[in-house]
C-alpha positions as CSV (number, residue, x, y, z in Angstrom):
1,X,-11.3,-32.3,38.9
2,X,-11.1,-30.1,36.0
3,X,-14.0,-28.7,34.4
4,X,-15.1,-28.8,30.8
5,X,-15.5,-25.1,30.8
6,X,-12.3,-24.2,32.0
7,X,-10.3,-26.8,29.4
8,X,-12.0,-25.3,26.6
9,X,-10.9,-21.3,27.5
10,X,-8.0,-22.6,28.2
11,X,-7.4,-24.3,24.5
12,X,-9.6,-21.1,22.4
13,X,-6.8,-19.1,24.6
14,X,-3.5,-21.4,23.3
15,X,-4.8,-21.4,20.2
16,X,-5.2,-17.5,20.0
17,X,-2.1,-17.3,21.6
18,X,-0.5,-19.3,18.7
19,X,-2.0,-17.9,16.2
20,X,-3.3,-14.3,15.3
21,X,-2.3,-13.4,18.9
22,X,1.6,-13.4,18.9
23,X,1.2,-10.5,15.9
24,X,-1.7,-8.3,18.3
25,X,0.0,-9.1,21.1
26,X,3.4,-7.2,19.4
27,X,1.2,-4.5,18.3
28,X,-1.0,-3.8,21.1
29,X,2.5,-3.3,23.4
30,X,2.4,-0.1,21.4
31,X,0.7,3.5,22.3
32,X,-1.5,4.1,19.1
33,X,0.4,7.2,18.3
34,X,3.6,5.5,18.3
35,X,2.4,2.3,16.4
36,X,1.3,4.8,13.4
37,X,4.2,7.2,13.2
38,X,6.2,4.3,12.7
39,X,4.1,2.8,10.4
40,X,4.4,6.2,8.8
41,X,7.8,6.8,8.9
42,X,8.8,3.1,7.4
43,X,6.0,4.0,4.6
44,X,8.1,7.1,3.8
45,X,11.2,5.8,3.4
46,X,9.9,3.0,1.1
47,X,8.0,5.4,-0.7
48,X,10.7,7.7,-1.2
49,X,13.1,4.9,-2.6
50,X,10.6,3.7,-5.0
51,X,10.2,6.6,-6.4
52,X,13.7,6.8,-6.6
53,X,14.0,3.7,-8.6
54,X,10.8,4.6,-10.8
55,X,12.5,8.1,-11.4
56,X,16.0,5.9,-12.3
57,X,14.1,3.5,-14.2
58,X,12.3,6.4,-15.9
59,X,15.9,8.3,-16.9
60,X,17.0,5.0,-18.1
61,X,14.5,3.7,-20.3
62,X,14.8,7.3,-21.9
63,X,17.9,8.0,-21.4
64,X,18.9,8.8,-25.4
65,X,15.8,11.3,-25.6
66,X,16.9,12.4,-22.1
67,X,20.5,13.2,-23.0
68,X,19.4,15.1,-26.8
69,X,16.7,17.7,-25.1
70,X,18.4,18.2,-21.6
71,X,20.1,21.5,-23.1
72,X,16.4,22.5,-24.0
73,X,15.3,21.6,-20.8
74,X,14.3,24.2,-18.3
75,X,16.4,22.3,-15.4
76,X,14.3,24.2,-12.7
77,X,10.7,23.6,-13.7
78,X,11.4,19.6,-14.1
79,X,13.1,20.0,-11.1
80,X,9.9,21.7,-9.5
81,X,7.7,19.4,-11.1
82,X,9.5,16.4,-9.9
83,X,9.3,17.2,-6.8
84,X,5.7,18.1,-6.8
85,X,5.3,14.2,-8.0
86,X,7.5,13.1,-5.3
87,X,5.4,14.6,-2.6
88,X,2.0,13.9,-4.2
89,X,3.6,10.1,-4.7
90,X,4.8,10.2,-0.5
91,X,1.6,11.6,0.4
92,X,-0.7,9.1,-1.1
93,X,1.1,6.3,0.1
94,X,1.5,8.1,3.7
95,X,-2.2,8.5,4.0
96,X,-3.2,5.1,2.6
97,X,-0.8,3.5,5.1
98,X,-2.2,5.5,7.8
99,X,-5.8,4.4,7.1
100,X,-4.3,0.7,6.8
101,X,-2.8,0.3,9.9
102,X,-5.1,2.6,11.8
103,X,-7.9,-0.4,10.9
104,X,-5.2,-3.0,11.9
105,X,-4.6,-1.4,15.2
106,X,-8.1,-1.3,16.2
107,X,-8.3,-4.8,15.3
108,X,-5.7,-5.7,17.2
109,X,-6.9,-3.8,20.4
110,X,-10.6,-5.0,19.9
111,X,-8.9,-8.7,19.7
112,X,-6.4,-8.3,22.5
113,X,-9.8,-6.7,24.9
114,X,-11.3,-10.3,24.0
115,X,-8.5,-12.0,25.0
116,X,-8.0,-10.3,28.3
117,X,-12.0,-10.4,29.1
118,X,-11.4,-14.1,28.8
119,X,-8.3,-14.2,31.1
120,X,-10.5,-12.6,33.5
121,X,-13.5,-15.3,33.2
122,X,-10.5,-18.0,33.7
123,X,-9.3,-16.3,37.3
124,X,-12.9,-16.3,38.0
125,X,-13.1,-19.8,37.0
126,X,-9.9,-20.8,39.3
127,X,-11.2,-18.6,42.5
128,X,-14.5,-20.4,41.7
129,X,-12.9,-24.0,41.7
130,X,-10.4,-23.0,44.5
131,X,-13.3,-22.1,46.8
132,X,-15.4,-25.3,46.1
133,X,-12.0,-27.5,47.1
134,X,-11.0,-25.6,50.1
């Protein structure tokens, strides 16, 4: 005979599985260093081609004022101070992803402990119903 108890772990357990599980369960198959330097790493490339476009976008939209004081320009200061945007720009968005997915890993580990705490209550629930049969 089944019991009630064991049904309903059962289906909360399906359900997670289903659910919000499939993404933990991806993440949590991941040493927390390693989940984050990705993370990192795919934040800096994005980053770094937005500001690309911005920068593009930027030279375009003022390209006829670009074009008339580029002689007057001094070529290595804008150079300099573009790239101290660039790394201010990657930096921000490197430490805000890092915060991000440092609170989405925890979640995910904190989820995935549930999860397995209950797997454990269900063996227990099997040796429990295995022992009153034999």
């Amino acid at each position: 005979m089944l019991s009630q108890e064991r049904i309903k772990l059962m289906t909360r357990m399906a359900a997670y599985e289903e659910n919000e599980g499939k993404k933990y369960m991806s993440i949590g198959s991941y040493f927390r260093s390693d989940y984050m330097g990705l993370q990192v790493i795919k934040s800096v490339i994005s980053s770094t081609l937005a500001y690309l476009i911005i920068l593009g976008l930027y030279i375009y939209y003022h390209f006829e004022t670009f074009m008339q004081d580029i002689y007057k320009m001094d070529l290595m200061q804008v150079g300099k101070s573009l790239l101290l945007y660039y790394v201010i720009f990657v930096a921000a968005n490197g430490l805000i992803t890092y915060i991000v997915y440092s609170f989405r890993y925890s979640r995910a580990k904190r989820s995935l402990r549930r999860y397995y705490r209950h797997l454990k209550q269900l063996a227990a629930i099997y040796d429990i119903e295995k022992k009153n049969h034999s």
